[in-house]
C-alpha positions as CSV (number, residue, x, y, z in Angstrom):
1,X,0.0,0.0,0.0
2,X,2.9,2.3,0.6
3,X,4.6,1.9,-2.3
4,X,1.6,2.6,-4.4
5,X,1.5,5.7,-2.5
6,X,5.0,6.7,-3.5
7,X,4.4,5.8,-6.9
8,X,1.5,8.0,-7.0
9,X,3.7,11.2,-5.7
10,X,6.6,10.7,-7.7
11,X,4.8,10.6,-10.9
12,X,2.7,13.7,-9.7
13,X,6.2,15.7,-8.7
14,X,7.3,15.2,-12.2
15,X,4.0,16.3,-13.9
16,X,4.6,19.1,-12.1
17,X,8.1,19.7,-12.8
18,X,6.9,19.8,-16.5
19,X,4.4,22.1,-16.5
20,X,6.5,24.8,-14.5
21,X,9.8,24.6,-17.2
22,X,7.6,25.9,-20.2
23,X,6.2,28.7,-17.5
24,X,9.9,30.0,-16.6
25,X,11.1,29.6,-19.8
26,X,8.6,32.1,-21.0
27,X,9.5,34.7,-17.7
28,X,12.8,34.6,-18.7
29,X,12.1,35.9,-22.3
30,X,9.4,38.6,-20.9
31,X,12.3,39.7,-19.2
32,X,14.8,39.7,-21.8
33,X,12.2,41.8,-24.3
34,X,11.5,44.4,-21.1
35,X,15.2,44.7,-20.4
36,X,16.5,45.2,-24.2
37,X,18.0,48.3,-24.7
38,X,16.6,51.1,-27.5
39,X,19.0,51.8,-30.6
40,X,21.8,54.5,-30.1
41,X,21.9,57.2,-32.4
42,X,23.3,61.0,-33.3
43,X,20.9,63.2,-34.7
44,X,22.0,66.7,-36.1
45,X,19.5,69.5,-36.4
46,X,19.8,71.0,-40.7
47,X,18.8,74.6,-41.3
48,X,19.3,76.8,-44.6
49,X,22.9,78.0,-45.4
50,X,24.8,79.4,-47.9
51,X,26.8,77.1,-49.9
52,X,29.7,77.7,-52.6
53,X,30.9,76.1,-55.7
54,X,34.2,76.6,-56.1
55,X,36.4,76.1,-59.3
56,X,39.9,75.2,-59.6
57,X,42.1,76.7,-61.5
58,X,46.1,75.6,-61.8
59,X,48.7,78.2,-62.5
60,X,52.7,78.9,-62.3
61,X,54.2,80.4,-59.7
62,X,56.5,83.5,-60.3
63,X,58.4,86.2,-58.7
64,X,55.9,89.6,-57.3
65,X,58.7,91.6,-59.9
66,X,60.7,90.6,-62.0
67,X,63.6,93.3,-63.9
68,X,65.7,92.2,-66.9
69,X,68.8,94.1,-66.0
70,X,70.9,95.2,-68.9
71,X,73.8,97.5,-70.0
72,X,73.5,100.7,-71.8
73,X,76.5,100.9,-73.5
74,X,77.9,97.8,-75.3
75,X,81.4,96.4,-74.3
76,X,83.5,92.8,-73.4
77,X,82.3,91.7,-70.0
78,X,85.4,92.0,-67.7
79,X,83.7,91.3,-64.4
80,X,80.9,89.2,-62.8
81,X,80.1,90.0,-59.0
82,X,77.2,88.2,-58.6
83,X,75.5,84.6,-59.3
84,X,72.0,83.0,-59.2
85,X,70.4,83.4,-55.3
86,X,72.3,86.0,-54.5
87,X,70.1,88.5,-52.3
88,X,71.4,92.2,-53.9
89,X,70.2,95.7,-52.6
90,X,69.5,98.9,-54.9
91,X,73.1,100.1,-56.3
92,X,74.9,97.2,-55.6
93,X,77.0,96.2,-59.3
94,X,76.4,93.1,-61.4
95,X,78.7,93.1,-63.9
96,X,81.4,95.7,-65.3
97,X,82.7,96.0,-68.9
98,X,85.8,97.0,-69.6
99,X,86.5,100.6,-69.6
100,X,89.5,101.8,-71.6
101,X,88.0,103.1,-74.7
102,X,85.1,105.0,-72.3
103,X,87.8,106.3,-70.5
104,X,89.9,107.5,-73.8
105,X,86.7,109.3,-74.5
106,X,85.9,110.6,-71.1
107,X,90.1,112.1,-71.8
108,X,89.6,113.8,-75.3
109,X,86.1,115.2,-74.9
110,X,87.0,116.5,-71.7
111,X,90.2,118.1,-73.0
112,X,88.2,119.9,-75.8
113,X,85.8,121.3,-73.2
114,X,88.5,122.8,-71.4
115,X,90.3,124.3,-74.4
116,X,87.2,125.9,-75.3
117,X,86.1,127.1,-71.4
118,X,89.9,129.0,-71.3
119,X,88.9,130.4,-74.9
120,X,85.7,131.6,-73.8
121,X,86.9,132.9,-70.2
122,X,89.8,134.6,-72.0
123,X,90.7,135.2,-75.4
124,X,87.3,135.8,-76.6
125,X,86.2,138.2,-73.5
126,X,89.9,140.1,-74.4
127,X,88.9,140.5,-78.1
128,X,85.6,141.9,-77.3
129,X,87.3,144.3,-74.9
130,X,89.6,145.6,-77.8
131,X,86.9,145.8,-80.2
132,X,84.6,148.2,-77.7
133,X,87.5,150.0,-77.1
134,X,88.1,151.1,-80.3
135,X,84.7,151.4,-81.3
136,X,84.3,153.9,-78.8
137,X,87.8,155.9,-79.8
138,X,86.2,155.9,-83.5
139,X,82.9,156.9,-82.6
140,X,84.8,159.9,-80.4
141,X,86.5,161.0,-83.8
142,X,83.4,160.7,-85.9
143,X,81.4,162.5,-83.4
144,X,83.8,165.4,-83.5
145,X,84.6,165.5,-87.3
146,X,81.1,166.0,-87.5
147,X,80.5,169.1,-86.0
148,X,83.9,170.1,-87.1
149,X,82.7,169.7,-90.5
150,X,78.8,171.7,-89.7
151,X,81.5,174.1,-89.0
152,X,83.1,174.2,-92.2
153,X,86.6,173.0,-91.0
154,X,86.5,170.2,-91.7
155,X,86.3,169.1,-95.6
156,X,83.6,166.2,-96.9
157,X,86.4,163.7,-97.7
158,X,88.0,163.9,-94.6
159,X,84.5,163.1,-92.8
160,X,84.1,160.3,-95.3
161,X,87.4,158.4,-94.1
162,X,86.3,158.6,-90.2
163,X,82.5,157.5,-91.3
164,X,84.5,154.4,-92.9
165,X,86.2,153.4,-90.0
166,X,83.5,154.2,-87.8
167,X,81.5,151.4,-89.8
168,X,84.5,149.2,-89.7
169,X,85.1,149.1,-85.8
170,X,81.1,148.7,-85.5
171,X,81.7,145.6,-87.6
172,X,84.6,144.3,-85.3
173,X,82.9,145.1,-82.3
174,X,80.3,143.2,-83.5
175,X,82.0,140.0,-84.6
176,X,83.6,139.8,-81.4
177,X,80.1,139.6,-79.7
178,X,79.3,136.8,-82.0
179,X,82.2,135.0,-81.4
180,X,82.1,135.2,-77.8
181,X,78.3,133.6,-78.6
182,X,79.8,130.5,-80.7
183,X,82.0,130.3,-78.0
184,X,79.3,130.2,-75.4
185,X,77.1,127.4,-77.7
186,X,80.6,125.4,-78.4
187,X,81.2,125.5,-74.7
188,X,77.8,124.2,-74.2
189,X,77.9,121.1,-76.9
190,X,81.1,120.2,-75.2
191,X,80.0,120.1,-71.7
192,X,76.9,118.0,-73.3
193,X,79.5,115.4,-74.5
194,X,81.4,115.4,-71.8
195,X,78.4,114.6,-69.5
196,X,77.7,111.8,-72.2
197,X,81.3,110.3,-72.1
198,X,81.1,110.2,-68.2
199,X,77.6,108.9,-68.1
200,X,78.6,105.8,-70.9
201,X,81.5,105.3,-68.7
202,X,79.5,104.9,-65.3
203,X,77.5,102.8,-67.6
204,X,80.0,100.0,-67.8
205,X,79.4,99.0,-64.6
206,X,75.6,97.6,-64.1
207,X,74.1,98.5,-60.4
208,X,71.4,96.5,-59.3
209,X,67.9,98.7,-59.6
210,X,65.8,97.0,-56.5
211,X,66.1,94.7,-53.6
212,X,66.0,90.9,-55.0
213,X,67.4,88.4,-55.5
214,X,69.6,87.0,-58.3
215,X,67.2,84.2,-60.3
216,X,70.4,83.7,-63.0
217,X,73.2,85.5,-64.8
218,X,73.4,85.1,-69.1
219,X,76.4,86.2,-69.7
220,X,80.1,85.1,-68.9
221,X,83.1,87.2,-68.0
222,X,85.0,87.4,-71.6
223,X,81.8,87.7,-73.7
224,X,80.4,90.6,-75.6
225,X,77.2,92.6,-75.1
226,X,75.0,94.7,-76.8
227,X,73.5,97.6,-75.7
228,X,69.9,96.7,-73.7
229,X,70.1,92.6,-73.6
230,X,69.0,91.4,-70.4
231,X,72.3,89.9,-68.3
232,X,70.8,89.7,-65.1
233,X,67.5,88.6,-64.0
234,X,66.2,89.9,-60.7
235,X,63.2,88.9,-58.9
236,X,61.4,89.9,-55.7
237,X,61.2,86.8,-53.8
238,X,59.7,87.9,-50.7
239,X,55.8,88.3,-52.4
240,X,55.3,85.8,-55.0
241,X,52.6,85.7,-57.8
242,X,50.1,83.1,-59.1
243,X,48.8,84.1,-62.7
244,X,46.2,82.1,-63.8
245,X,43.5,82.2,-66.9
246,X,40.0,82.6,-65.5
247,X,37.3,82.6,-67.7
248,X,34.3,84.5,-68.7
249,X,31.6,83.0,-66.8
250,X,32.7,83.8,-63.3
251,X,35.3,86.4,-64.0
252,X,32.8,89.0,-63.2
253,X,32.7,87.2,-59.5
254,X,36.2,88.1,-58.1
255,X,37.4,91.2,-57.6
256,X,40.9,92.9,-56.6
257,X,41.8,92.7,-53.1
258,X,40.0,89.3,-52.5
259,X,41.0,86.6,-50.7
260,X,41.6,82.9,-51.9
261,X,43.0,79.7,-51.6
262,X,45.9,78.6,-53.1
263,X,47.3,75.2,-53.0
264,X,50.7,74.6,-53.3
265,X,51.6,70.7,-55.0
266,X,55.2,71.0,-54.2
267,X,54.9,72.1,-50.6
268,X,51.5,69.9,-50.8
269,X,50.3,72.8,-48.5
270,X,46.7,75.8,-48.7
271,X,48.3,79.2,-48.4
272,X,46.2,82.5,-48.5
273,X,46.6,84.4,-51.3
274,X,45.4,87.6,-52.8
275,X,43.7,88.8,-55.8
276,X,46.1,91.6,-56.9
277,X,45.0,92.5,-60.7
278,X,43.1,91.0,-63.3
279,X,43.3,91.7,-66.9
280,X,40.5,93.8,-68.7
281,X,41.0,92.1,-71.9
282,X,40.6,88.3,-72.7
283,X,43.7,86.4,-74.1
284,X,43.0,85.7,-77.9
285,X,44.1,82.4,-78.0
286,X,42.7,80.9,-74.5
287,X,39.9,83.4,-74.1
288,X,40.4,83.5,-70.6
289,X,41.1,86.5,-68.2
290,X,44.8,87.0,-66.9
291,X,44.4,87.3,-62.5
292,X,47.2,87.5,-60.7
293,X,47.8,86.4,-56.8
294,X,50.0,87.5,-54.9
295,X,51.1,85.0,-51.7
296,X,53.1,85.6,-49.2
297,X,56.9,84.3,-49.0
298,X,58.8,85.1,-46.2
299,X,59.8,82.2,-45.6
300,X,61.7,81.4,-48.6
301,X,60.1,77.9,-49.3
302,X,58.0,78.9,-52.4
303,X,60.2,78.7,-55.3
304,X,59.5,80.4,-58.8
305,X,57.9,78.1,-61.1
306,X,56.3,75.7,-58.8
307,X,52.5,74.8,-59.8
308,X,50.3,76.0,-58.0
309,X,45.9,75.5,-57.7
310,X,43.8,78.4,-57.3
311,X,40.2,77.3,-55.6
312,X,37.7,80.5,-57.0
313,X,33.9,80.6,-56.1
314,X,31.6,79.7,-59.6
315,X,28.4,79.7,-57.3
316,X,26.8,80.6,-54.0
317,X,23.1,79.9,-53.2
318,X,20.7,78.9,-50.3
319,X,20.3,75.0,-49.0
320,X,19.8,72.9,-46.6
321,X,23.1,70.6,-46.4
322,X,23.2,66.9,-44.7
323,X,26.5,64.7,-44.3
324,X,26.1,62.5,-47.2
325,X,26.7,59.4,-45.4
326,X,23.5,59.7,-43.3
327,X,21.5,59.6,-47.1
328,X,20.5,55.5,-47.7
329,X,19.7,55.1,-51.5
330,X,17.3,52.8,-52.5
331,X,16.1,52.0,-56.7
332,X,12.8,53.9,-55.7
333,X,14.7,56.7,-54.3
334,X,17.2,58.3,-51.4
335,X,16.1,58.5,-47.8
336,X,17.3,59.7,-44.4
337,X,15.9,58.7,-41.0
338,X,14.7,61.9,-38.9
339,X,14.4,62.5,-35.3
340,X,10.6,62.3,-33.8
341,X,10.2,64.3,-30.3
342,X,8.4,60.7,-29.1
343,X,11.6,59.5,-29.4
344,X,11.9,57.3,-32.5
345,X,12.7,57.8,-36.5
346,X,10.8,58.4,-39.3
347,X,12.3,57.2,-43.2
348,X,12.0,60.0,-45.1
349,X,12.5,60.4,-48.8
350,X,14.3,63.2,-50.0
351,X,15.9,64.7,-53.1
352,X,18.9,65.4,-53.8
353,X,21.4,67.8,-54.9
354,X,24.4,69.0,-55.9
355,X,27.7,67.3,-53.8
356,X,29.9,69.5,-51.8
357,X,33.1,68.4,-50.5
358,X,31.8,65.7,-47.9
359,X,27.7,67.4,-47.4
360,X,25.3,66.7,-50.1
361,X,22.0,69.2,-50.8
362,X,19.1,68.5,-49.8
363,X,16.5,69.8,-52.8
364,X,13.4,68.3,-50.7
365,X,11.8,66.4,-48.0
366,X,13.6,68.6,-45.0
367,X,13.2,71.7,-43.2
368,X,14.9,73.7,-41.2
369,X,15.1,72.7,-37.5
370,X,14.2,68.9,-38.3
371,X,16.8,66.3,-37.1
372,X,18.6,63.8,-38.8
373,X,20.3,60.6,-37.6
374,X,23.7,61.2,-38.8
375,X,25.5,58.3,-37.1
376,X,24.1,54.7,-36.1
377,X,21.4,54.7,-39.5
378,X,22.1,51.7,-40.9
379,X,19.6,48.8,-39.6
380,X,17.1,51.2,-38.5
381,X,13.5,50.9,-39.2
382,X,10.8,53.1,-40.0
383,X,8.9,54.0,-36.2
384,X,12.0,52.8,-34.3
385,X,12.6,53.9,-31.0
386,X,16.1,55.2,-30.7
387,X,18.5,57.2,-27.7
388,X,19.4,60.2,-29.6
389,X,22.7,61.7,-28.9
390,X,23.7,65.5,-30.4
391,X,26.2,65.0,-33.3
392,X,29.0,67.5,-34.1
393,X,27.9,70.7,-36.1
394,X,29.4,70.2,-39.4
C-alpha cells in the first residue's frame, strides 16, 4: 500500500516539474524583451545655409617683380660679382665692362671742353674788350669830325674816311660779340658730351635697380654685349605671384583685393593668397582672363615656377546641407531617417542635390530645424525607438 502511495507522488512531482519549465522559460524571455535596450543614435539638427561652388584653376608660380637688368652701352664683360640666389640691394654692381675706350673718351672730350672754357673765359672776353675799345675811340673822332665839318673846317672827304672806319670798328665790335656767342654754344655742346662720355663710362658698370634676389646670370666674363640685352635677371622673392586664366563665366565674381585659396603641390600645403590685378582684356588664344595672386613668402620655401591650384567661387546659393553618409539610396529613391520628439525615427525620402566636398544638398523632404540621424542609420527601421545623442555641427 505504501509503495503505491510513493508511486503515486513521484509521478505527480514530475507532472509538475513539466508544467513549471515551459512557464519560466517564458518569464525569462518577458524579461529579456522588457530589459532590451533602444538603438543609439546622433541626430544633427539641418537649417538653410549658404553654400559655394568653387572652381579650380592651376597656375605657375612667379616672382611679385621681375627686372631684366641690362647695359646701356655695349662692351666685353670683364667682371661678374654676382651669381644666381644672390640677395642684392638697390646700387649694388652686377657686372662691369671694360673701360678703356670710355675712358679715352671721357680724356679727349674733356680736353676739348677745357680748351674751349679757357677760350671763352679769356681770349674771346679780351677781343671783345679791344673791339669796344676802339669802337668807342672811333665813334669819339666821328662824333667830332662831325661838328667840325657843320663848321666848315672840316672838308667832306676827310669826314668820309672817319664815317668808314666808324662802320669798320662797329663791324669788329660786332664780330667779337658773335664769337664770344659761338663760344658760349661750343662750350655748351662740349659740356653736353662730356656729361655723355662720363655717363657711358659709369654705364659700364651695371648696379642693381631694386632689392631681389639673383634668379640667373646670361652672360660670362670674356663675352660681348650689346647695348639693352638682359644679363641679369632679378626677382622679388619675398611676395610671390600666381597668374592664372580665369574665364568668362565667373570672372565678373572676383574682384581685386579678394582673398583665396591657393594650394601649393610641391609644398602639398593651402596658403592665402590675394587677388592683386586682373586683366581687362581676354587672351585671344585661351579666351580667358589674366588674375594674378599674390602669396606671401617670407619664408623662402616657395620657389618660382612651382604649380600651384587656385580654388575661386563659380556659385553661391541657399540649401539645406546633410553629411552625405546619413543619405540611404534605395532603386525607388534616397532616404534619411529623422528624429521624432516621441523619441523614434521616421524614413523619409528626400531629393537630392548637388555634392559639396563631404555634405550633399538636400532639394526636398527637409526643413529647417528637423533632425537627422547622422550616425548609427544603418539597420534602422521606419517608427524605431532610438536614444538620440547630439552630433557634431558640421
Amino acid at each position: 500500500m505504501k509503495i503505491k502511495q510513493l508511486r503515486v507522488q513521484k509521478v505527480l512531482l514530475l507532472l509538475l516539474v513539466a508544467l513549471a519549465l515551459p512557464l519560466n522559460a517564458c518569464g525569462r524571455s518577458d524579461v529579456a524583451e522588457t530589459e532590451s535596450p533602444t538603438r543609439p543614435v546622433q541626430v544633427q539638427a539641418v537649417e538653410t545655409e549658404e553654400i559655394r561652388k568653387e572652381l579650380e584653376i592651376s597656375g605657375n608660380v612667379k616672382p611679385s617683380q621681375m627686372v631684366r637688368a641690362g647695359f646701356k652701352v655695349e662692351g666685353l664683360i670683364e667682371h661678374v660679382y654676382v651669381e644666381a640666389g644672390d640677395r642684392v640691394q638697390p646700387g649694388q654692381p652686377l657686372m662691369r665692362l671694360e673701360t678703356q675706350d670710355y675712358d679715352l673718351n671721357v680724356d679727349a672730350n674733356l680736353a676739348q671742353y677745357e680748351a674751349l672754357r679757357r677760350k671763352a673765359e679769356s681770349a674771346i672776353p679780351s677781343k671783345v674788350n679791344q673791339a669796344q675799345a676802339q669802337l668807342e675811340f672811333i665813334e669819339a673822332q666821328y662824333d667830332r669830325m662831325t661838328t667840325l665839318h657843320q663848321q666848315g673846317v672840316v672838308s667832306a672827304k676827310d669826314l668820309e674816311e672817319i664815317e668808314t672806319k666808324y662802320t669798320v670798328a662797329q663791324n669788329q665790335y660786332q664780330e667779337a660779340l658773335d664769337a664770344y656767342e659761338i663760344t658760349e654754344k661750343e662750350l655748351r655742346r662740349a659740356q653736353r658730351a662730356l656729361d655723355l662720355a662720363q655717363s657711358k663710362l659709369e654705364d659700364t658698370v651695371l648696379t642693381s635697380p631694386i632689392a631681389a634676389t639673383v634668379l640667373r646670370t646670361t652672360f660670362e666674363a670674356g663675352e660681348t654685349i650689346a647695348p639693352g640685352h638682359p644679363t641679369v635677371i632679378l626677382g622679388v622673392l619675398d611676395t610671390m605671384e600666381v597668374e592664372i586664366g580665369v574665364p568668362d563665366t565667373i570672372v565678373s565674381r572676383i574682384d581685386i583685393g579678394e582673398s583665396v585659396s591657393v594650394f601649393l603641390y610641391g609644398l602639398d600645403r593651402e596658403v592665402e593668397g590675394v587677388i592683386t590685378n586682373i586683366d581687362p582684356v581676354a587672351d585671344q588664344k585661351t579666351r580667358t582672363f589674366g588674375v594674378q595672386i599674390e602669396i606671401d613668402n617670407s619664408d623662402g620655401e616657395i620657389r618660382p615656377g612651382m604649380l600651384a591650384k587656385v580654388a575661386l567661387a563659380s556659385s553661391e546659393k541657399s540649401a539645406i546641407m546633410v553629411p552625405v553618409n546619413c543619405v540611404n539610396n534605395l532603386p525607388e529613391g534616397s532616404y534619411l531617417f529623422v528624429y521624432q520628439e516621441d523619441g523614434t525615427v521616421e524614413q523619409r525620402t528626400v531629393e537630392l542635390g548637388e555634392i559639396y566636398g563631404d555634405r550633399i544638398q538636400v532639394l526636398s523632404g527637409l526643413t529647417d530645424g528637423e533632425k537627422v540621424v547622422v550616425e548609427g542609420q544603418y539597420q534602422l527601421t521606419d517608427g524605431q525607438t532610438v536614444n538620440a545623442g547630439k552630433a557634431d555641427a558640421q
